[in-house]
Backbone as CSV, one residue per row, in Angstrom:
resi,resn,N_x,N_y,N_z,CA_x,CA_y,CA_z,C_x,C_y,C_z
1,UNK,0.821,-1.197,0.000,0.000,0.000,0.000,0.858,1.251,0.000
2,UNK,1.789,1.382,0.848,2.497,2.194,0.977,3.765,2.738,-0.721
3,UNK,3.866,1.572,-1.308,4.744,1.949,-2.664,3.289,2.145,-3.407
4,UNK,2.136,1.901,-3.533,1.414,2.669,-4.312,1.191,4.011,-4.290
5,UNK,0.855,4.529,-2.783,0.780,5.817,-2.534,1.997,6.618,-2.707
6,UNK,3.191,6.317,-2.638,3.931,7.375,-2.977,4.508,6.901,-5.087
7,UNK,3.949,5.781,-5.374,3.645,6.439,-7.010,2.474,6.958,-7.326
8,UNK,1.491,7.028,-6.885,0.353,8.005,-6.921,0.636,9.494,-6.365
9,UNK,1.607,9.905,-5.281,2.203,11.431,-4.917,3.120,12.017,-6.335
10,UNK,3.644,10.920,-6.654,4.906,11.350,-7.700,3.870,11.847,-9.217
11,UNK,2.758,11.300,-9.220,2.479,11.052,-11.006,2.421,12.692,-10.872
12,UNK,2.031,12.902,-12.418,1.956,14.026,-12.667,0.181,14.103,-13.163
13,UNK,-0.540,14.989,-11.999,-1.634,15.281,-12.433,-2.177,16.281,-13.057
14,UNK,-1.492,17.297,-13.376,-1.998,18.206,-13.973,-2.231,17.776,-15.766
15,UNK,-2.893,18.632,-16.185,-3.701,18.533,-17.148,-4.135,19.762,-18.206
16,UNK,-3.755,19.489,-19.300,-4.443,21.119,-20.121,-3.674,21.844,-20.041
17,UNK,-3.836,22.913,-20.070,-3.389,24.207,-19.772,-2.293,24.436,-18.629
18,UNK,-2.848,23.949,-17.908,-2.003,23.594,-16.526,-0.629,23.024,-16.460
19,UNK,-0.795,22.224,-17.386,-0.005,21.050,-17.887,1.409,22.125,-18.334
20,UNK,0.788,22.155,-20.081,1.567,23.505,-21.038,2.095,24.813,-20.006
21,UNK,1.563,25.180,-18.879,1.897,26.243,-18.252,3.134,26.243,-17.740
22,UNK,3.228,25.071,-16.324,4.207,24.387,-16.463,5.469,23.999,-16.911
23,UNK,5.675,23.371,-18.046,5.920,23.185,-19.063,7.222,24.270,-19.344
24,UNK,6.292,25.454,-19.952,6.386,26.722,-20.253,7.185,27.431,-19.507
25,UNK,6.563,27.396,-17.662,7.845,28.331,-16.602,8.952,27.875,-16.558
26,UNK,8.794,26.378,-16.832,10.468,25.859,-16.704,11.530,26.600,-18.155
27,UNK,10.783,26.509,-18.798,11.016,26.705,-20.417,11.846,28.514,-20.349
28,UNK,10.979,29.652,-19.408,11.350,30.669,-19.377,12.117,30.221,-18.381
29,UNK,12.207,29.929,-17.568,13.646,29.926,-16.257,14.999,29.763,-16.927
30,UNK,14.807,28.878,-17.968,16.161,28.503,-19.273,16.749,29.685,-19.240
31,UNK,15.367,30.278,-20.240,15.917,31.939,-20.827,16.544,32.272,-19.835
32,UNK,15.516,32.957,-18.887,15.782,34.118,-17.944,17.167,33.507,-17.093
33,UNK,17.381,32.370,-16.715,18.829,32.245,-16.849,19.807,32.398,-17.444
34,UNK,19.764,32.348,-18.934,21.082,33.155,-20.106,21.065,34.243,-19.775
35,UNK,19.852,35.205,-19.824,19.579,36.906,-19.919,20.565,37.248,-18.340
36,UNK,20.270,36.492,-17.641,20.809,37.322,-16.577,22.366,36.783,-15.999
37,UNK,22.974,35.766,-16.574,23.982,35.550,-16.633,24.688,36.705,-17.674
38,UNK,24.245,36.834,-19.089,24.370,37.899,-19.993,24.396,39.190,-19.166
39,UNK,23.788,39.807,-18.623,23.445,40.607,-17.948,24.168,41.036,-16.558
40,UNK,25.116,40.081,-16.186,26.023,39.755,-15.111,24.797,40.631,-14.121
41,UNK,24.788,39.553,-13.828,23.116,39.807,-12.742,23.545,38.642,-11.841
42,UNK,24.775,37.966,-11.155,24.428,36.995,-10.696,23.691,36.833,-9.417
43,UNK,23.391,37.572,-8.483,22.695,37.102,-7.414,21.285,37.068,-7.944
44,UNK,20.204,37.728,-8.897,19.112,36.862,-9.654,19.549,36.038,-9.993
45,UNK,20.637,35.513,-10.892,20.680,34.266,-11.025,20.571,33.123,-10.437
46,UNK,21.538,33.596,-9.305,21.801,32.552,-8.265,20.295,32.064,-7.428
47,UNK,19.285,33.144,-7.559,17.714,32.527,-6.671,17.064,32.480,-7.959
48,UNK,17.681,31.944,-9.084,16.657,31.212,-9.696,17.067,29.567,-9.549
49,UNK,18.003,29.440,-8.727,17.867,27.905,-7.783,17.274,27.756,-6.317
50,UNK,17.351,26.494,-6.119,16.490,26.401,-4.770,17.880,26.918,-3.756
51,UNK,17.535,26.586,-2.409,18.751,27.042,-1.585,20.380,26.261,-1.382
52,UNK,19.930,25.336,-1.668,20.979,24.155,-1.775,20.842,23.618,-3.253
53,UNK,21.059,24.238,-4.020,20.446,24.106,-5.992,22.318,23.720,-5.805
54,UNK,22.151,22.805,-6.766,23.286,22.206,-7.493,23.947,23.103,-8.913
55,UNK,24.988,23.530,-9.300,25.224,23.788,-10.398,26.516,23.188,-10.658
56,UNK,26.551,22.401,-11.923,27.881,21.575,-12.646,27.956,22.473,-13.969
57,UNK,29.439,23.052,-13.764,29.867,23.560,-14.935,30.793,23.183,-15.768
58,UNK,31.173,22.908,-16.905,32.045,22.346,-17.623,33.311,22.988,-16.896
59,UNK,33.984,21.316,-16.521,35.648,21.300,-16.364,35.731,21.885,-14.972
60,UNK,34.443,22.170,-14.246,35.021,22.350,-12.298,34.334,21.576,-12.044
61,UNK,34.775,22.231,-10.745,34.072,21.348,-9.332,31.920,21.888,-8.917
62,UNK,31.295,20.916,-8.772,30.017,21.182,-8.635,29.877,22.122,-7.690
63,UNK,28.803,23.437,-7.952,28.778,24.166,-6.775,27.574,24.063,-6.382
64,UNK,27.199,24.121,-4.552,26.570,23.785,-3.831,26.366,24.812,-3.180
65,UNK,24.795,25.763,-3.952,24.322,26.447,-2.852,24.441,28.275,-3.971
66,UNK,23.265,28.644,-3.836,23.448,29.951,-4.046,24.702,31.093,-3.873
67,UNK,25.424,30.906,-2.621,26.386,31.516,-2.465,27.299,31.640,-3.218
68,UNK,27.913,29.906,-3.443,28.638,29.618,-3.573,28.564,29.715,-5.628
69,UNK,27.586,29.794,-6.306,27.339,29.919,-7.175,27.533,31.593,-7.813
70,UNK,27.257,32.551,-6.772,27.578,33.915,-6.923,28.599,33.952,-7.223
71,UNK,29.389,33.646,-5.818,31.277,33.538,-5.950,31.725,33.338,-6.927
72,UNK,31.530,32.271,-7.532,31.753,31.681,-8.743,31.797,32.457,-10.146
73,UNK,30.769,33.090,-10.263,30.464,34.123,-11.405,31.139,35.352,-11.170
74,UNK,31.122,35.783,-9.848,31.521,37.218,-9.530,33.033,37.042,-10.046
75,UNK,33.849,35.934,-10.184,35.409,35.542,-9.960,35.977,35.364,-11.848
76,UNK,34.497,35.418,-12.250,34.575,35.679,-13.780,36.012,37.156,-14.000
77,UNK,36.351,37.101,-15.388,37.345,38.285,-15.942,36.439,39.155,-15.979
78,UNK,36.840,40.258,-14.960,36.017,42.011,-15.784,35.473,42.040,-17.093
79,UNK,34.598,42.513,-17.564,34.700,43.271,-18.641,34.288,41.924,-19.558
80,UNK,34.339,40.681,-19.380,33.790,39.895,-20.170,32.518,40.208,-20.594
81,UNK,32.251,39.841,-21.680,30.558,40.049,-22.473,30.625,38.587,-22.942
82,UNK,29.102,38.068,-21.904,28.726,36.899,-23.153,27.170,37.215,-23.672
83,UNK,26.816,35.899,-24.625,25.496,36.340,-25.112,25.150,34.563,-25.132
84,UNK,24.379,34.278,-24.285,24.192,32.410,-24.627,22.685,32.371,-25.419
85,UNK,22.757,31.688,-26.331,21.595,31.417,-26.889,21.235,30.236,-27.293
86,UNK,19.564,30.144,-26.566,19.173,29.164,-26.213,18.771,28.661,-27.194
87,UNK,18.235,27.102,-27.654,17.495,26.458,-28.305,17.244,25.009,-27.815
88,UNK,16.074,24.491,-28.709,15.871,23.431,-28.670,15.225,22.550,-27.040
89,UNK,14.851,23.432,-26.026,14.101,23.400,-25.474,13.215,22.216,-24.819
90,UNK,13.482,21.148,-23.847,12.163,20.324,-24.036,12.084,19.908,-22.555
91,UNK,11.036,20.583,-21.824,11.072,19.714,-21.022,10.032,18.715,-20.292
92,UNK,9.992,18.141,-19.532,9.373,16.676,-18.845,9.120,17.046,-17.768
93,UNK,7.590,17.056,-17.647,6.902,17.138,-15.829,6.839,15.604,-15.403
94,UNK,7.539,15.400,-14.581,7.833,13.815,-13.691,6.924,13.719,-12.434
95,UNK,6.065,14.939,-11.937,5.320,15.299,-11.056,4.544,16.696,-11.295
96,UNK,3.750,16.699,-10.323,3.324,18.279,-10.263,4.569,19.466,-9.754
97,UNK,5.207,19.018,-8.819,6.257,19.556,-8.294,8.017,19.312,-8.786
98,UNK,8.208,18.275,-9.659,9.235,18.215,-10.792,9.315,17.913,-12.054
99,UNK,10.411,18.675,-12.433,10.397,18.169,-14.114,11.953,18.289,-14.308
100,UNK,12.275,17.897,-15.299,13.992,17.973,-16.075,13.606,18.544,-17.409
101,UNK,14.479,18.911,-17.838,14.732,19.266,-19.201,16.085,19.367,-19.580
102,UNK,16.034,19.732,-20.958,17.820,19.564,-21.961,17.520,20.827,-22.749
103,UNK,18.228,21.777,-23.071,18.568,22.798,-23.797,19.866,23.075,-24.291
104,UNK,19.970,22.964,-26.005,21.307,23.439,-26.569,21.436,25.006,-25.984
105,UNK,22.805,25.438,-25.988,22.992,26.909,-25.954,24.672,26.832,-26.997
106,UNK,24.557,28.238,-27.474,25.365,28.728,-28.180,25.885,29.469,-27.387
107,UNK,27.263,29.795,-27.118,28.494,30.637,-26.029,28.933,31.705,-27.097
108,UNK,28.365,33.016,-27.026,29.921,33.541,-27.631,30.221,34.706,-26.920
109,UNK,31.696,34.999,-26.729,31.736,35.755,-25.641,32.947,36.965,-26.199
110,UNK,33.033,38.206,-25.558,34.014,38.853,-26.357,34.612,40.157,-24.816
111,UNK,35.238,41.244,-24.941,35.672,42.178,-23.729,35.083,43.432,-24.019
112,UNK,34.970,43.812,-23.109,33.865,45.124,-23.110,35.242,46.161,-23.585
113,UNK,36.669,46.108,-23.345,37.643,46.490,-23.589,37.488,46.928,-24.938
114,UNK,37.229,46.395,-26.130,37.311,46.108,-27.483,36.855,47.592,-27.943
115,UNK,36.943,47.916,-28.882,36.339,49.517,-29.412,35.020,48.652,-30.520
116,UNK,34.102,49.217,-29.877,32.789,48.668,-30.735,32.730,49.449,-32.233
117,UNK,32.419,48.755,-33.028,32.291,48.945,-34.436,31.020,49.081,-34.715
118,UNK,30.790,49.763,-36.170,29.240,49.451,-36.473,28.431,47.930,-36.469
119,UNK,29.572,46.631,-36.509,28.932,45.600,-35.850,29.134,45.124,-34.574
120,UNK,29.084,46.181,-33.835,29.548,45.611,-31.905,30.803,45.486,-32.299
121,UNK,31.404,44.819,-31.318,32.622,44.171,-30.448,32.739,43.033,-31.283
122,UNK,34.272,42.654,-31.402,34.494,41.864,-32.035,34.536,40.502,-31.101
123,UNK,33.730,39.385,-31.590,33.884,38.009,-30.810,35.170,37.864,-30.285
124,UNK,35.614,36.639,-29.177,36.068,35.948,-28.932,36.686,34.526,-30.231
125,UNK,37.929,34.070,-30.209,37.807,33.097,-31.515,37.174,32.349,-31.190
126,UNK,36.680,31.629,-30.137,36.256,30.240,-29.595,35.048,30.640,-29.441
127,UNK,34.149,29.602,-30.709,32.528,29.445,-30.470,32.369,28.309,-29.901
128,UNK,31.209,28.386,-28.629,31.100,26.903,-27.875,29.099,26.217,-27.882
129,UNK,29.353,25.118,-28.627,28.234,24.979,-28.580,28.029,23.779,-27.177
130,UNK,26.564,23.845,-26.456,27.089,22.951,-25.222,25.095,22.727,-25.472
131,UNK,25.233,21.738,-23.996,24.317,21.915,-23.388,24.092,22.054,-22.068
132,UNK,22.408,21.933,-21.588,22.105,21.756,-20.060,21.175,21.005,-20.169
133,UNK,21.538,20.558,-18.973,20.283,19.258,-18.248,20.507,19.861,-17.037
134,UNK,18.792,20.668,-16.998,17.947,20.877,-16.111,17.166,19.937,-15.240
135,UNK,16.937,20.102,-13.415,16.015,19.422,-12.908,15.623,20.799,-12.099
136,UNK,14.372,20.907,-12.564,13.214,21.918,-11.754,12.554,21.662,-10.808
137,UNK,11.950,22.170,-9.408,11.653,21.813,-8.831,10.719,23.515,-8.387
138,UNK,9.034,23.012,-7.615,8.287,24.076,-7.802,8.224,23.998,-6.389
139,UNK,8.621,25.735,-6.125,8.417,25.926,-5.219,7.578,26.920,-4.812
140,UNK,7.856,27.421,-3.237,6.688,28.444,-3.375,7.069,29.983,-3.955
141,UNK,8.496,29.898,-4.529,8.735,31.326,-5.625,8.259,31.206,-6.663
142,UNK,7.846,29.665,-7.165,7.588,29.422,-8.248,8.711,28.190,-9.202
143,UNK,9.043,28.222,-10.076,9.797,26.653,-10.791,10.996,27.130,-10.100
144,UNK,12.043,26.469,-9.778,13.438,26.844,-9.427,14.346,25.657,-9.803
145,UNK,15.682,25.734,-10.498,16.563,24.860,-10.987,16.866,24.088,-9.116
146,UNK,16.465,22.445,-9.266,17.746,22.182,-7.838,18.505,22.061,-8.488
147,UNK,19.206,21.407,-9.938,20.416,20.901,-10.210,20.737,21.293,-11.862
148,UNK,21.743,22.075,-12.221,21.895,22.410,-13.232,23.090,22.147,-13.667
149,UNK,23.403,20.511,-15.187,24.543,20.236,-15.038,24.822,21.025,-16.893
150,UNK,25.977,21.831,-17.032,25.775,22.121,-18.586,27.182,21.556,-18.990
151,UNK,27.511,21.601,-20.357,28.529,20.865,-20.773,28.982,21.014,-22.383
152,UNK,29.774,21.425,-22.548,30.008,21.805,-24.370,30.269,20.082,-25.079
153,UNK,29.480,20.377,-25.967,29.772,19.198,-27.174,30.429,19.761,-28.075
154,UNK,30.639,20.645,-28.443,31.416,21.298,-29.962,32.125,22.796,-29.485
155,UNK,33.140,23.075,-30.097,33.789,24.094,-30.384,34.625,24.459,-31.397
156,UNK,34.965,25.937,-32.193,35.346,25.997,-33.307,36.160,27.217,-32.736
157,UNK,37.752,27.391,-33.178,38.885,28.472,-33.335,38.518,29.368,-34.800
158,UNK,38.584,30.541,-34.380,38.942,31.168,-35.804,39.583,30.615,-36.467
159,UNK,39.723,30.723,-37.903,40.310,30.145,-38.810,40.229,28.415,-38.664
160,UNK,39.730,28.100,-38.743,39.784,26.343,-38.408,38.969,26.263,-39.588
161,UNK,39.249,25.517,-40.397,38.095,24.754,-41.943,37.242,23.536,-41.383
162,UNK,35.912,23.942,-42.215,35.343,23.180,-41.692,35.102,21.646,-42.858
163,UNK,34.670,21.102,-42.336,34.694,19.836,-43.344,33.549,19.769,-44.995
């Protein structure tokens, strides 16, 4: 009795609209996570996880905890500019109260140093294409990342030919 009731707590009952809504906040938390990383905004960033929210970043150590996730960003180079752009989007309600998802992002990043031209700032050579695997969890702020692991699959140097 007892393993039925807690797979009956876990299903996911919502429905409709409800459902897609869902869905959807996790979907903007993605964004509004690039924008405000872009934006070197990190303490919004950092409470768009729970309090003990997980973040794995390509090539460190996992950080544990809002704080420690600030630190992290704040310890970024001055003057860096990035712009991540999102795609491909999908995510999975596993409950009313969780879901995961996967999102490609595009990295390109350049120095606020640079003398802007009529096309901006000139890139960085290194384009990074990666992803994330998201796990959301709803709280009472609303969807919040606990665990956010991202990770590059591709990268390209200036001048490099492509096949």
């Amino acid at each position: 009795m007892k393993n039925a009731q807690v797979a009956t707590e876990s299903a996911v009952t919502l429905a409709g609209i409800d459902l897609l809504l869902a869905e959807q906040d996790c979907r903007d938390l993605v964004v509004e996570a690039a924008v405000l990383i872009d934006a070197q905004s990190y303490e919004r960033f950092a409470a768009l996880f729970i309090e003990n929210g997980v973040l794995v970043r390509p090539g460190a150590e996992p950080l544990l905890g809002r704080a420690a996730i600030i630190e992290s960003y704040r310890s970024r180079p001055h003057g860096r500019i990035t712009r991540h752009l999102i795609s491909n989007s999908l995510v999975t309600l596993e409950s009313d109260t969780a879901a995961h998802g996967t999102s490609y992002v595009q990295l390109w990043s350049g120095m606020s140093s640079d003398i802007p031209g009529p096309f901006g700032r000139p890139a960085q050579t290194r384009q990074v294409i990666g992803e994330f695997v998201d796990y959301f969890t709803l709280t009472v702020e609303g969807w919040r990342f606990s665990r956010r692991e991202a990770s590059f699959t591709l990268f390209r140097e200036d001048g490099e030919r492509g096949i």
